[in-house]
C-alpha positions in Angstrom: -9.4 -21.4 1.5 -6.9 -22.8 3.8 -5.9 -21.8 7.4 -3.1 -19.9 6.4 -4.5 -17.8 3.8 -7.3 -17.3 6.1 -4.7 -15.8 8.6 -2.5 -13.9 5.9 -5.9 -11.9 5.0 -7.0 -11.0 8.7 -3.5 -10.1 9.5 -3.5 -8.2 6.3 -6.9 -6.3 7.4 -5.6 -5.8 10.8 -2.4 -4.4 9.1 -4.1 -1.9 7.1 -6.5 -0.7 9.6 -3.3 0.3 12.0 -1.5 2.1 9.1 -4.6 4.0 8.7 -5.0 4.7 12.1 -1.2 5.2 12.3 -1.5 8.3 9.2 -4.3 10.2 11.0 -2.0 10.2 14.1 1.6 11.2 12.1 -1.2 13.9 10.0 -3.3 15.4 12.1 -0.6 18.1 13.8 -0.1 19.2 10.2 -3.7 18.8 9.3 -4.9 21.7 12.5 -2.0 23.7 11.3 -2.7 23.7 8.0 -6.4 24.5 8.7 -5.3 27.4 11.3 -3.4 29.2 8.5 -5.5 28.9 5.8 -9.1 29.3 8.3 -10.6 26.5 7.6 -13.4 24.8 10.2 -14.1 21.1 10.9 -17.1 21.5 9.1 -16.1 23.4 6.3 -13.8 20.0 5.1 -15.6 16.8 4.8 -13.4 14.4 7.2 -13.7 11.0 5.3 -12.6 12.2 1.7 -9.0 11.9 1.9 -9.1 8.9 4.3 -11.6 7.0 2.1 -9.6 7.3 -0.7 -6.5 5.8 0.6 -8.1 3.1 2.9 -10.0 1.8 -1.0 -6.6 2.0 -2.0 -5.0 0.0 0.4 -7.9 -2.3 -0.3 -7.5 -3.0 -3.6 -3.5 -3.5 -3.0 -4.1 -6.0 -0.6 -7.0 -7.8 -2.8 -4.1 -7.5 -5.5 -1.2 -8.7 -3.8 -3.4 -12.0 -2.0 -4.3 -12.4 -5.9 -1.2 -12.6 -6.9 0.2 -14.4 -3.9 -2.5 -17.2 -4.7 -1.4 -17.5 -8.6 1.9 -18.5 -7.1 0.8 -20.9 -4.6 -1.2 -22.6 -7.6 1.7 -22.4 -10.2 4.1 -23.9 -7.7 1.3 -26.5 -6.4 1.5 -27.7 -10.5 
């Protein structure tokens, strides 16, 4: 893999670890006021099911969108 690819996928990483940490920021004044109304405590919700489901997700769109990004490098490279 060359240098640039190798850049593109820990910017990519470092990109999707921000918007993660930048959703728990935006949600969480919503998420205590949510749980206030409807009584919920902290240890009757398991934190890391919601959170895992999107950080896989952005996985798997960023391991989709370097696929593709690398089928084009190759088809043009022809």
């Amino acid at each position: 893999m060359n240098r640039h690819f190798e850049d593109t996928r820990y910017h990519l990483e470092r990109a999707g670890y921000h918007v993660v940490a930048g959703v728990r920021d935006e949600v969480e004044p919503y998420e205590t006021r949510l749980r206030e109304l409807v009584g919920l405590r902290d240890e009757d919700v398991a934190e890391d099911g919601w959170v895992a489901r999107y950080t896989e997700r952005a996985r798997t769109d960023a391991r989709r969108y370097v696929a593709e990004a690398r089928g084009v490098v190759a088809d043009r490279a022809e």
